[in-house]
Each structure stands twice: as C-alpha cells, then as structure tokens.
MDAnalysis code that builds the backbone (N, CA, C; Angstrom):
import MDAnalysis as mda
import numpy as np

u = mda.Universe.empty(609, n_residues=203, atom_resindex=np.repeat(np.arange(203), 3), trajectory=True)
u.add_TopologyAttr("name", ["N", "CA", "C"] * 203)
u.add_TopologyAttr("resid", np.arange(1, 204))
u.add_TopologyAttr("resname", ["UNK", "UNK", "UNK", "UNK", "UNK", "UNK", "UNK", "UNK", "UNK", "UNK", "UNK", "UNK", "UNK", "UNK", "UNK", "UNK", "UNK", "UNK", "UNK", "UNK", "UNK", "UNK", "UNK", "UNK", "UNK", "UNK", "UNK", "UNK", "UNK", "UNK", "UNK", "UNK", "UNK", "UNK", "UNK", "UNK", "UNK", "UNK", "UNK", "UNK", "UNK", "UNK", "UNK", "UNK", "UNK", "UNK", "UNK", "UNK", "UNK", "UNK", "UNK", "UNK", "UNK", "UNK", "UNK", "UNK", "UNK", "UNK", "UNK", "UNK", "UNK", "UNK", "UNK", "UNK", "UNK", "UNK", "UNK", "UNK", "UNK", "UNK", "UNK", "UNK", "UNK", "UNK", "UNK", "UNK", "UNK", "UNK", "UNK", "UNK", "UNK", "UNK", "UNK", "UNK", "UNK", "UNK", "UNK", "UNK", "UNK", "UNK", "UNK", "UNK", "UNK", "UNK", "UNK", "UNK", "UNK", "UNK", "UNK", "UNK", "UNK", "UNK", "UNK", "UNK", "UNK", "UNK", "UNK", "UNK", "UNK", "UNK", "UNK", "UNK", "UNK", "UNK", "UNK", "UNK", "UNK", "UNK", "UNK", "UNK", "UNK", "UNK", "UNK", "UNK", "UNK", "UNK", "UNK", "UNK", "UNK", "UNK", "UNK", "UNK", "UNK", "UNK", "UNK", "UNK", "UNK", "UNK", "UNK", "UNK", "UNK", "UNK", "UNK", "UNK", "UNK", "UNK", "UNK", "UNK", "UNK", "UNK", "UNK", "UNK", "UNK", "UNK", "UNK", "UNK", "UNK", "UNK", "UNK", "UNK", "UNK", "UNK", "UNK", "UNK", "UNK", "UNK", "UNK", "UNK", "UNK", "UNK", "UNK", "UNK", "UNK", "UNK", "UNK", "UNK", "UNK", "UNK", "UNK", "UNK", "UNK", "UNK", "UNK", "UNK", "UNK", "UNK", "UNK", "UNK", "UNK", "UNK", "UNK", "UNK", "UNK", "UNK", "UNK", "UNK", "UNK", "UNK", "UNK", "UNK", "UNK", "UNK", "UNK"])
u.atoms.positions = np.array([
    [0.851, -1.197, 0.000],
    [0.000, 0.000, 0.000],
    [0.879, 1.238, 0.000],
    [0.883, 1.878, -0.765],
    [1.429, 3.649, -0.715],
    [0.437, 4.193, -0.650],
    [1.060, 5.666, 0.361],
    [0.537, 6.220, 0.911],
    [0.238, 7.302, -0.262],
    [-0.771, 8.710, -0.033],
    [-0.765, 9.698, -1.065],
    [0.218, 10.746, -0.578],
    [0.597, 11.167, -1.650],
    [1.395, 12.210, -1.754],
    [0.464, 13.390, -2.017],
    [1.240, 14.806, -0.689],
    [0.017, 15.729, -0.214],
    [0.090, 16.744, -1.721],
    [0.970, 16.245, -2.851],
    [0.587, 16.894, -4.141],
    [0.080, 16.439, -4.917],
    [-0.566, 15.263, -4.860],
    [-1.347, 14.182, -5.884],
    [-2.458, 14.870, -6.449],
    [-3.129, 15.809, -5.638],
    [-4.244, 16.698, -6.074],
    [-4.178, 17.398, -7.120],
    [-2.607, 17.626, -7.490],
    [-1.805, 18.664, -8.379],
    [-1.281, 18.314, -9.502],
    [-2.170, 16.719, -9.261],
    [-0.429, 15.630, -10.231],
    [-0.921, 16.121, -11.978],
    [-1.853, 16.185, -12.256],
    [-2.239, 16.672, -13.727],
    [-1.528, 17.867, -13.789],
    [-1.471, 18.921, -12.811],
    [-1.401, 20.095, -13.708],
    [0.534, 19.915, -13.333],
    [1.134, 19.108, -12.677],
    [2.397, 19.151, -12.312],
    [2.567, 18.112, -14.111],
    [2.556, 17.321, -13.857],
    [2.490, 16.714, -15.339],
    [2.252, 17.369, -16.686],
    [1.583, 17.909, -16.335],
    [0.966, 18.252, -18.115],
    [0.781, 19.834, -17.902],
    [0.731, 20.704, -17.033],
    [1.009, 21.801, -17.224],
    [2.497, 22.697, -17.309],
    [3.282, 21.856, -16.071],
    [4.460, 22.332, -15.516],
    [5.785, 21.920, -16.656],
    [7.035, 22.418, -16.859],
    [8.392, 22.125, -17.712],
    [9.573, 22.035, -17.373],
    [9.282, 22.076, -15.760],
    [10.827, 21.991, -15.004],
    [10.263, 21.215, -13.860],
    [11.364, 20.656, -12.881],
    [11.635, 19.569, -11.539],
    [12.216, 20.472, -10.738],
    [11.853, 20.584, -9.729],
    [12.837, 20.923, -8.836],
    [14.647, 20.430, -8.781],
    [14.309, 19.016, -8.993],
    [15.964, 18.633, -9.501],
    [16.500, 19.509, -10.253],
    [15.719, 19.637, -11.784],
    [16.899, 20.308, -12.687],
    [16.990, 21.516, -12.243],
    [16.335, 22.539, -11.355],
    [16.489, 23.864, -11.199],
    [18.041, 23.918, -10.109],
    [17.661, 22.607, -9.195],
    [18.866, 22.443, -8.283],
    [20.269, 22.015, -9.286],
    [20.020, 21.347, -10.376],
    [21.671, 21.076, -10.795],
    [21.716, 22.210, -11.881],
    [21.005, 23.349, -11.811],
    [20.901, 23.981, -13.007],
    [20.671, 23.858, -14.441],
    [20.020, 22.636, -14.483],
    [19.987, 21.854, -16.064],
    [18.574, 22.735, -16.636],
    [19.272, 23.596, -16.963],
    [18.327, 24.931, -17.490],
    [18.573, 24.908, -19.191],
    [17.801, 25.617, -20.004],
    [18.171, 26.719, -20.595],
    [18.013, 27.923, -20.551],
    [18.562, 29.011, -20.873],
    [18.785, 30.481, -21.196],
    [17.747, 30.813, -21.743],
    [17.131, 32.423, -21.181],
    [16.281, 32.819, -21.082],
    [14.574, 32.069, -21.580],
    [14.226, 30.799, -21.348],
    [13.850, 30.144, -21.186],
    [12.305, 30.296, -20.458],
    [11.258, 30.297, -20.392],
    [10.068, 30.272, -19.496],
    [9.664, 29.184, -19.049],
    [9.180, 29.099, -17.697],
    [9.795, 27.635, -16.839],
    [8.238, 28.102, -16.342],
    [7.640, 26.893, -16.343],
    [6.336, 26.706, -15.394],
    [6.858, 25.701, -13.909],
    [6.253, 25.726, -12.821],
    [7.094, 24.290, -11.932],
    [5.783, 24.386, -10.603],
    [5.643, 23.240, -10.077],
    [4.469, 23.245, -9.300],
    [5.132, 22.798, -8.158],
    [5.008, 22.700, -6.617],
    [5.959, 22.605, -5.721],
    [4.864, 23.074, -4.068],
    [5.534, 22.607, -3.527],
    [4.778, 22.983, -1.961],
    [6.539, 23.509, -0.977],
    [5.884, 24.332, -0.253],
    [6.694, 25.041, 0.510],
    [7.162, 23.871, 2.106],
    [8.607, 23.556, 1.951],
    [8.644, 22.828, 3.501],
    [8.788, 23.451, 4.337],
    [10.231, 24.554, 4.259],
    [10.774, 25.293, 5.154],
    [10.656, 26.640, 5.022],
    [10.733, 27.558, 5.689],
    [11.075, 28.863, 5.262],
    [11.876, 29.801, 6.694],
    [12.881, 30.129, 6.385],
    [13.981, 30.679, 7.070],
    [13.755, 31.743, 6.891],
    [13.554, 32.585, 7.710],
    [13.718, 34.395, 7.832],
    [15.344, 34.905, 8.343],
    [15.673, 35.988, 7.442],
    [16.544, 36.670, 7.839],
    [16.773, 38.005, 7.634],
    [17.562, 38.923, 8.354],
    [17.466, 40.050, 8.455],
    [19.137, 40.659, 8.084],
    [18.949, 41.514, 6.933],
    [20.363, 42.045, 6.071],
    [20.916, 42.917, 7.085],
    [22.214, 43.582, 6.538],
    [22.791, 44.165, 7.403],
    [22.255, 45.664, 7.409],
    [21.275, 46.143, 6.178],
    [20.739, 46.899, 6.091],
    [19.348, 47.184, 6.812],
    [19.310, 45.962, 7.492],
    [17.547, 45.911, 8.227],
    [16.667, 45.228, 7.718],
    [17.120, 44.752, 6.264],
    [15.757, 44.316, 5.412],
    [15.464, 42.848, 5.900],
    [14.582, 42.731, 5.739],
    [13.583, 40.910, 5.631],
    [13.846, 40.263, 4.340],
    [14.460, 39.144, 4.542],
    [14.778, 38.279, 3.636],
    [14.758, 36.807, 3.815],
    [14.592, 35.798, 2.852],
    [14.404, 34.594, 3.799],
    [15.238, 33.504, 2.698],
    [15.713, 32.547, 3.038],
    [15.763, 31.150, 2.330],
    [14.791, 30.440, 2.578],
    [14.108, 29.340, 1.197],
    [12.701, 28.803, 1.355],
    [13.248, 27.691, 0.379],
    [12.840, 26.478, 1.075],
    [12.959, 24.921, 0.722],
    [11.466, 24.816, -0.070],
    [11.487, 24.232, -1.104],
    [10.891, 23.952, -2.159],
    [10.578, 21.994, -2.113],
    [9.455, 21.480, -2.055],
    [9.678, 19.922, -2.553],
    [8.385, 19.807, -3.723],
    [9.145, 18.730, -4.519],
    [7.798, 18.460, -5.345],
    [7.936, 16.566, -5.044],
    [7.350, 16.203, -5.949],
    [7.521, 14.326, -6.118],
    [9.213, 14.321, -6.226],
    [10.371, 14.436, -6.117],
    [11.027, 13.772, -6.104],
    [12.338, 14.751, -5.544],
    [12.399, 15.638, -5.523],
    [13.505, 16.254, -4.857],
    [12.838, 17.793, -4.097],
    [13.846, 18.288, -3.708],
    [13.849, 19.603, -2.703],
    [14.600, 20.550, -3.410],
    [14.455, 21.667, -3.411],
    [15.023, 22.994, -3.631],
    [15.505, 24.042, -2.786],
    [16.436, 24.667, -2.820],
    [16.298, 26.020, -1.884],
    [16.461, 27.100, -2.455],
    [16.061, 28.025, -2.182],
    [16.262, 29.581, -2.762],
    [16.063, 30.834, -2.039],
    [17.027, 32.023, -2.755],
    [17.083, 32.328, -1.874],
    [16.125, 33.757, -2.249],
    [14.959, 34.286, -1.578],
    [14.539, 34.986, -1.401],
    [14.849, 36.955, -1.263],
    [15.488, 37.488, -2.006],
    [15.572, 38.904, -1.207],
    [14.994, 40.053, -1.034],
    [15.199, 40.994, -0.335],
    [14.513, 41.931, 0.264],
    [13.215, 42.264, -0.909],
    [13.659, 42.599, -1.874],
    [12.654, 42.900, -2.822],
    [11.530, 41.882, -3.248],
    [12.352, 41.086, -3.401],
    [10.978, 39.541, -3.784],
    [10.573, 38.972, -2.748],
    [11.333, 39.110, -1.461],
    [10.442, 38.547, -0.226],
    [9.372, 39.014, 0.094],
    [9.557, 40.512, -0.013],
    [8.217, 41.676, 0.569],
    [6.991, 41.597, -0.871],
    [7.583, 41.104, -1.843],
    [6.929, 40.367, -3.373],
    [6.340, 39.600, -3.061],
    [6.682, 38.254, -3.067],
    [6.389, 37.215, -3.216],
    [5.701, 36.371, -1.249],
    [6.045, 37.252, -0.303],
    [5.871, 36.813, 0.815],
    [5.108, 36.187, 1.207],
    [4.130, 36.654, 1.231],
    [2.454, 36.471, 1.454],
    [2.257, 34.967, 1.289],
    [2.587, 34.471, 0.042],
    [2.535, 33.413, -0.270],
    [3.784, 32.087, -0.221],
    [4.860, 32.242, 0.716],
    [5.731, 31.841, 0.923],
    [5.427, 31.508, 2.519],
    [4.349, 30.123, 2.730],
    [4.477, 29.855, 4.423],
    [4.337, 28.418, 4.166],
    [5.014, 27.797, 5.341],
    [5.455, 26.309, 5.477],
    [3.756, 25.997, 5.087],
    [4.397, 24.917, 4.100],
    [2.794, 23.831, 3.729],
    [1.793, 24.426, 2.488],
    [2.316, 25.724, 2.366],
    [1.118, 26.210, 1.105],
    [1.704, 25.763, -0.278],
    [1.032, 24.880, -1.602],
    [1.123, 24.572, -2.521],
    [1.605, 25.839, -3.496],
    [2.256, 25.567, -4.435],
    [2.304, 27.254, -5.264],
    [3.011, 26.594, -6.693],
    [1.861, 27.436, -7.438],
    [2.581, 27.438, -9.171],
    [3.610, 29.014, -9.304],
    [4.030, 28.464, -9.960],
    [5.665, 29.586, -10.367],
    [5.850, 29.795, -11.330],
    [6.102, 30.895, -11.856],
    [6.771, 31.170, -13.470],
    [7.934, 31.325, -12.975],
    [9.108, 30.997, -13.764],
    [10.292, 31.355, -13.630],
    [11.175, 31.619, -14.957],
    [12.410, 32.416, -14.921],
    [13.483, 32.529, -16.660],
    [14.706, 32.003, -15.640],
    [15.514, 31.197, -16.347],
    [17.021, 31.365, -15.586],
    [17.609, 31.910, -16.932],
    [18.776, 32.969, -16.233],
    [18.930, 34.370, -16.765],
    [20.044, 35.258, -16.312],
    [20.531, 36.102, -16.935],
    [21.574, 36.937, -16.087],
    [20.432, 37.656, -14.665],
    [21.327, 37.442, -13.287],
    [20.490, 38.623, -12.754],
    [20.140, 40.364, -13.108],
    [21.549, 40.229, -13.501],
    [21.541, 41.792, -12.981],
    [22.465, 41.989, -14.489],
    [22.306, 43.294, -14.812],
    [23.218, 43.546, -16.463],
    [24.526, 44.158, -16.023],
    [24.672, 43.633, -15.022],
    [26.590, 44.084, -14.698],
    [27.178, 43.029, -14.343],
    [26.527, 41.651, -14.623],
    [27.413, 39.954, -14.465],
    [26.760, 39.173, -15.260],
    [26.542, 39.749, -16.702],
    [25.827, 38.570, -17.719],
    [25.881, 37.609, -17.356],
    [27.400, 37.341, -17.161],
    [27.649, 35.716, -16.949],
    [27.259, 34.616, -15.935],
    [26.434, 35.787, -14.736],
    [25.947, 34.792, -13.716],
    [24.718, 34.491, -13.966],
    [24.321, 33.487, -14.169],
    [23.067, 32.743, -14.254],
    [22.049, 32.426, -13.266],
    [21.002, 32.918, -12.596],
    [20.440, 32.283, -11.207],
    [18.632, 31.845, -12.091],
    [18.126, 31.391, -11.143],
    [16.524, 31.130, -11.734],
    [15.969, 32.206, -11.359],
    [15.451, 32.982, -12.072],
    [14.906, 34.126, -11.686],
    [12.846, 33.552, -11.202],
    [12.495, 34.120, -10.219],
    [11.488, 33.659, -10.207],
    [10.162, 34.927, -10.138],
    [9.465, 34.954, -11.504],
    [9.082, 36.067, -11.837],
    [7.513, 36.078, -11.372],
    [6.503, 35.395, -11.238],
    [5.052, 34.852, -10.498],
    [5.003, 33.874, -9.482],
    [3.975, 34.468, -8.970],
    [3.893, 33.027, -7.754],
    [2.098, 33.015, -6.986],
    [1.615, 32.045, -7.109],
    [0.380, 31.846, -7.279],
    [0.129, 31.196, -6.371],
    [-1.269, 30.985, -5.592],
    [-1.192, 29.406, -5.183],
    [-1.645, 28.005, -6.167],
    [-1.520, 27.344, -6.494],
    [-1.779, 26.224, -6.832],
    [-3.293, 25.795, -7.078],
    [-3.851, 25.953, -5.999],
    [-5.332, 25.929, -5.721],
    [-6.209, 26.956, -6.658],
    [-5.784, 28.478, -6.897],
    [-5.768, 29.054, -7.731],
    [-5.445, 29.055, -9.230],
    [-4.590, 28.432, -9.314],
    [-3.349, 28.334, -10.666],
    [-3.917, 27.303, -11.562],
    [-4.491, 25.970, -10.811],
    [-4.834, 24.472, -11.629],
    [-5.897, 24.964, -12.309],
    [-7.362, 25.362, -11.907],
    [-8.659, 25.216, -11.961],
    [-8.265, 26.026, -13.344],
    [-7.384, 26.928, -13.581],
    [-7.723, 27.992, -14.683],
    [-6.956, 27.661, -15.604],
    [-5.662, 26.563, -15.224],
    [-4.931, 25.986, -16.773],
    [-5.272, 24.937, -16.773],
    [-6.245, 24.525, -16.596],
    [-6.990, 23.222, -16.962],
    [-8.668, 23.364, -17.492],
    [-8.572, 23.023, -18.493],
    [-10.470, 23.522, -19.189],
    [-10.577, 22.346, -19.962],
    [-9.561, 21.567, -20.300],
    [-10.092, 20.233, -21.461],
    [-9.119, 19.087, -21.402],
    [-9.737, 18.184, -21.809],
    [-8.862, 16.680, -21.767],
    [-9.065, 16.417, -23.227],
    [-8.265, 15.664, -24.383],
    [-8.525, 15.083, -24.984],
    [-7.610, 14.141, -24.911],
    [-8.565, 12.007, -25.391],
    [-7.993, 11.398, -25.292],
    [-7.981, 10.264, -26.570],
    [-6.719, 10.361, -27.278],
    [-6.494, 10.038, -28.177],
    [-6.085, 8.476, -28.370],
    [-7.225, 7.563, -29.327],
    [-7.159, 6.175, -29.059],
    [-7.110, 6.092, -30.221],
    [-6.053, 4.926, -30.777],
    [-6.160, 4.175, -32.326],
    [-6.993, 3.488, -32.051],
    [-8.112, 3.303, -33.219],
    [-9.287, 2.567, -33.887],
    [-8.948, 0.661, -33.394],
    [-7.833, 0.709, -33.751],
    [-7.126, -1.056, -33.588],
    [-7.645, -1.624, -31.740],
    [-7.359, -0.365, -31.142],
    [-7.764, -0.689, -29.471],
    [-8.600, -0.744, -28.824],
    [-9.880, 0.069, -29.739],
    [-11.349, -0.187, -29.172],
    [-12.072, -1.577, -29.294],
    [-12.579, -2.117, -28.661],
    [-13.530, -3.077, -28.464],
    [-14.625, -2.856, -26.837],
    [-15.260, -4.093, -26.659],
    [-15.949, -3.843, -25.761],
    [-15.640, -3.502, -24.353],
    [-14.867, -3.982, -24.170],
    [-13.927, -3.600, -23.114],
    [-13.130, -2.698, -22.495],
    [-12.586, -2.231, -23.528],
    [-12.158, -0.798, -23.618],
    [-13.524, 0.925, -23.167],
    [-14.374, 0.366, -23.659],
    [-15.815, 1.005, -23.993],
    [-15.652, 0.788, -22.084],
    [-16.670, -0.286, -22.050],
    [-17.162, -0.329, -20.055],
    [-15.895, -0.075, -19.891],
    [-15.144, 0.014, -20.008],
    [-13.629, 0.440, -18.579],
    [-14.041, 1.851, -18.823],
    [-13.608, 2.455, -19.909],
    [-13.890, 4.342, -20.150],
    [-15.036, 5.023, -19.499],
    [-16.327, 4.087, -19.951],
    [-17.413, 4.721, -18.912],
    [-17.343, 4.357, -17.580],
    [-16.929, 3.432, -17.037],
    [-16.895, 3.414, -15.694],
    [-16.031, 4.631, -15.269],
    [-14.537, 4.649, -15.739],
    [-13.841, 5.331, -15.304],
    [-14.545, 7.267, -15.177],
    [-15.197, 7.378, -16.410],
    [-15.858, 8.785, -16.641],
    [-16.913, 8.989, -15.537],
    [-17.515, 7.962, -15.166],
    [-18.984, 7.752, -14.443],
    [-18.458, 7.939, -13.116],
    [-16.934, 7.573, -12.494],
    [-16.863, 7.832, -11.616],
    [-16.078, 8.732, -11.011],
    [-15.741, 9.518, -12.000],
    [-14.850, 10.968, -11.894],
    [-15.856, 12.241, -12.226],
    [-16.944, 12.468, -12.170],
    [-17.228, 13.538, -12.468],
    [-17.081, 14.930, -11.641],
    [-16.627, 15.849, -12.876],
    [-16.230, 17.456, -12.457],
    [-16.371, 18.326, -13.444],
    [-15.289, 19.380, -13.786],
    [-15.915, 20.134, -14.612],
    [-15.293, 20.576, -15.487],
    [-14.011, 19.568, -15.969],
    [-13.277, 19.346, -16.569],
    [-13.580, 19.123, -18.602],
    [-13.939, 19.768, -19.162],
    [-14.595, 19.164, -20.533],
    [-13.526, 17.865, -21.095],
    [-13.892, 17.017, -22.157],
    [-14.233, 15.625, -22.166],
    [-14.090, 15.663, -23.719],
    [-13.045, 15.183, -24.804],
    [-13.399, 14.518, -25.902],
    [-12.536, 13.705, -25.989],
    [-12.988, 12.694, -27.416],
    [-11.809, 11.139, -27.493],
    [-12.213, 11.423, -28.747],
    [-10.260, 11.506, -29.343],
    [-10.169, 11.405, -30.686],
    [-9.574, 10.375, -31.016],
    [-10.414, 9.195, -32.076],
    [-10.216, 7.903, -32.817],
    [-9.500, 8.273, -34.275],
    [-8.373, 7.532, -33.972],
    [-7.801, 7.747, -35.105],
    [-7.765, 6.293, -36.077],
    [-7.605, 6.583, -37.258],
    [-6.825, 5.027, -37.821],
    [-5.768, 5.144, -38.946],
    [-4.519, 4.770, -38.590],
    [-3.532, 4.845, -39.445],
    [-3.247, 4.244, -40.345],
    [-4.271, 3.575, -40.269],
    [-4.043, 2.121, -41.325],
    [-4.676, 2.601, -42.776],
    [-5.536, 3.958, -42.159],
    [-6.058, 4.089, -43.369],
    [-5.602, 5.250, -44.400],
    [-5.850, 5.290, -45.578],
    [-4.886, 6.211, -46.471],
    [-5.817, 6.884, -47.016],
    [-5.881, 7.820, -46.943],
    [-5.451, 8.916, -46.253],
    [-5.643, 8.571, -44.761],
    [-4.727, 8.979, -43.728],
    [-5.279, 8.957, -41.902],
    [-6.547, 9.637, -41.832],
    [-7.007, 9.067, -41.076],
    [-8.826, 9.347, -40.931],
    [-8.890, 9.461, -39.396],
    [-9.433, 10.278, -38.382],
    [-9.866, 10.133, -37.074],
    [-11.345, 10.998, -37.389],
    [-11.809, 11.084, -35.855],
    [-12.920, 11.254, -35.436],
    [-12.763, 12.172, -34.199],
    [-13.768, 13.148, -33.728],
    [-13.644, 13.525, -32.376],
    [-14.794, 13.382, -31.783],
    [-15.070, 12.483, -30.729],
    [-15.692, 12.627, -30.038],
    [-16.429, 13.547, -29.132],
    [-17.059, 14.340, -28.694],
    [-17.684, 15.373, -28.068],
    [-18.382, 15.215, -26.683],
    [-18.560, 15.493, -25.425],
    [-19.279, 14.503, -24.655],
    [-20.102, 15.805, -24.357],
    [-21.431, 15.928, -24.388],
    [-21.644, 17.011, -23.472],
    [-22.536, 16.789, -22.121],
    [-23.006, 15.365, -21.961],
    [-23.065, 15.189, -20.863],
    [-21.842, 15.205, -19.596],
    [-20.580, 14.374, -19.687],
    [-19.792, 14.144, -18.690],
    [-18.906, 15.340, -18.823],
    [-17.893, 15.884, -17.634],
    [-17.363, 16.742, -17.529],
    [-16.502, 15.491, -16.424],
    [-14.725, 15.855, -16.747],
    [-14.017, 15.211, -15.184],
    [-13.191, 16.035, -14.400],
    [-13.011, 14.539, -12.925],
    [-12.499, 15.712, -12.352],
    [-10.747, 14.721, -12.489],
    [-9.937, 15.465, -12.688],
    [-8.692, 14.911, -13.643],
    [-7.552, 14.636, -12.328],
    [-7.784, 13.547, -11.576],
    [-7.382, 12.771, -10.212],
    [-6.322, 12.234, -11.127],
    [-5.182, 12.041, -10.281],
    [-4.349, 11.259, -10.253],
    [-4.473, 10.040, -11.077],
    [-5.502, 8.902, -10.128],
    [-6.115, 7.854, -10.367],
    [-6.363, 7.636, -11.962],
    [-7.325, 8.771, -12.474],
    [-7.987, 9.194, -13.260],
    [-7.111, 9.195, -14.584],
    [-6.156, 9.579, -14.465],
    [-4.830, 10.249, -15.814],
    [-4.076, 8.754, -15.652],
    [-3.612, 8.426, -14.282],
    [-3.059, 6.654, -14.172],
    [-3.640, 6.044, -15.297],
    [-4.920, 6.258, -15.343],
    [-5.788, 4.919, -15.836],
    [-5.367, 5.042, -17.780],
    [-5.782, 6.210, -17.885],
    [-6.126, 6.595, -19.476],
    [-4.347, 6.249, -19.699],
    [-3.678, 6.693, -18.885],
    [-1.826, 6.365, -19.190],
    [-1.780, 4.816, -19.380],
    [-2.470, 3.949, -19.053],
    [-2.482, 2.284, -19.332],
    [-3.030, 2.281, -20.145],
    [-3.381, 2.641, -21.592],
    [-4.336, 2.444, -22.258],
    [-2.996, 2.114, -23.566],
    [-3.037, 1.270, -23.900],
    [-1.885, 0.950, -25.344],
    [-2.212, 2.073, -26.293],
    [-0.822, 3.161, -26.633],
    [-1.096, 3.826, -27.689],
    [-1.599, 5.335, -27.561],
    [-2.333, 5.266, -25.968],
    [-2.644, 6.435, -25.689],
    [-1.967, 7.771, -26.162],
    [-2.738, 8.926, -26.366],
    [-2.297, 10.399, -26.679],
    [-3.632, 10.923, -25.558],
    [-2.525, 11.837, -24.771],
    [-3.382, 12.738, -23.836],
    [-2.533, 13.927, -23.912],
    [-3.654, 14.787, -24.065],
    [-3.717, 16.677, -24.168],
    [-4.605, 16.728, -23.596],
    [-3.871, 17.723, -22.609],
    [-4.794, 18.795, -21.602],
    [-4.280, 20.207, -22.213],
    [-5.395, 20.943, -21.844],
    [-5.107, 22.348, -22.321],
    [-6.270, 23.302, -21.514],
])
C-alpha cells in the first residue's frame, strides 16, 4: 500500500502543465532565457534580516522527487511573501537568466510569479482530450472508459479522438461529450496512461 502524496491533487497540472523539476532547477539543467512553469509545496522557510535591516528569507521547495532552496531577497520577499508559508502549494513562473546587467555571466533562476496552486490548476486546466487508435477499441475498452468517466465527475470538458492509421489517407474522429465533464485525479490520468497507444492533451 502507498501512501498519497500531499501533491497528488496537483499531479495533472504538475504533469501536463508544468516544464521543469525541482531537480533540474537544483543542478541547473536549465536553458537560457527560457520560461519555466514548476508546481511545488513550501517545507521550510527561514527568515533573515540584512545588514541593512531588510527581511529576507531562504525557502525549501519539494515536489515528487527532490527539494530545492532559494534564496529569497529583500525585494521579492516583501513580493512574493504572502505566499511563501510552510505547507502552502504554489505554481511559479520562472526565466534562468543573467540577474543583474553588470554579471551577464551569472546565471540564477529568476522567479518572476507566484500563485497558489489551488488558484493556478482550476484555470490551466479547461479540457482533456484522449487520443485512441481505432485497432484498441472493443468492448472492453468502452465499459472500462465509462466506468472510469462515471466515476470521476467534475468540470473538466471531455473529448476522445479515434484515429486510424491504417487508413490512407489517416482518418480520425472527435468525439464530443456534453453530458460528462471530469475531475482529472491522479487515479484518473493513471488509468487513461495504461491504455496501449494512448495520446493525452490537456489544455
């Protein structure tokens, strides 16, 4: 039995919305000027005070598989603060980038938005489409999909595009649902990811 992970709620939009890990931001496996989405929950957060007086903090970052730290200053702390407390979820824009135009050459992750999560998912998420070759449908396939739809409902919109390659010219179909709407669980994206052949777009 495994236990849930307190970002599983997040795992679609960490998957299919997000373009960076906390790992690669930690070994720097970046590119240059670059726009970085990254989804993450806050562990730690360290306050400190400059020699100038200001409030500044270092803040530990975890997602599914590693930890981050960064360092916060006077300007982006009193920025970004509010939303920087042990345990709150948060989506991020980030560039890694020169900081400052008098050390091109130093590179840091600049971190330019910061959202909560809870906020951030509901609004980059509006559609699923799930893309099945013609060769994989049968009856079975059919009752597994509606069960699975029947027991996720939310408000997520819903189509399945059938394709067949076999045929010349390629020919698909889109499905439309306007009864079901989901709600796009963990569980939920697991399942359609076992499907031989699968294509999934969220948008």
């Amino acid at each position: 039995y495994l236990s849930a992970h307190p970002l599983d709620e997040y795992y679609v939009f960490m998957k299919y919305a997000c373009n960076v890990t906390l790992e690669q931001i930690a070994k720097s496996d970046l590119q240059e000027n670059k726009d970085y989405t990254l989804a993450c929950m806050v562990r730690e957060v360290r306050e400190m005070v400059s020699q100038k007086g200001d409030l500044w903090a270092i803040v530990t970052f975890e997602d599914y598989e590693s930890s981050y730290e960064h360092r916060f200053f006077a300007k982006e702390y009193a920025q970004w603060g509010g939303f920087l407390k042990k345990g709150n979820f948060l989506a991020m824009k980030a560039k890694y980038a020169a900081r400052n135009h008098w050390k091109p050459e130093a590179k840091s992750f600049n971190i330019q938005q910061v959202n909560l999560l809870s906020q951030e998912a509901p609004q980059a998420i509006g559609k699923l489409q799930i893309s099945v070759p013609l060769q994989q449908i049968d009856e079975n396939l059919v009752e597994s999909l509606m069960q699975q739809i029947e027991m996720h409902p939310g408000n997520v919109q819903f189509r399945l595009l059938i394709t067949d390659d076999s045929s010349r010219p390629r020919m698909s179909a889109r499905l439309y649902s306007m009864k079901y709407k989901l709600n796009l669980t963990k569980e939920l994206m697991e399942y359609f990811e076992t499907i031989p052949e699968v294509g999934i777009k969220v948008n």
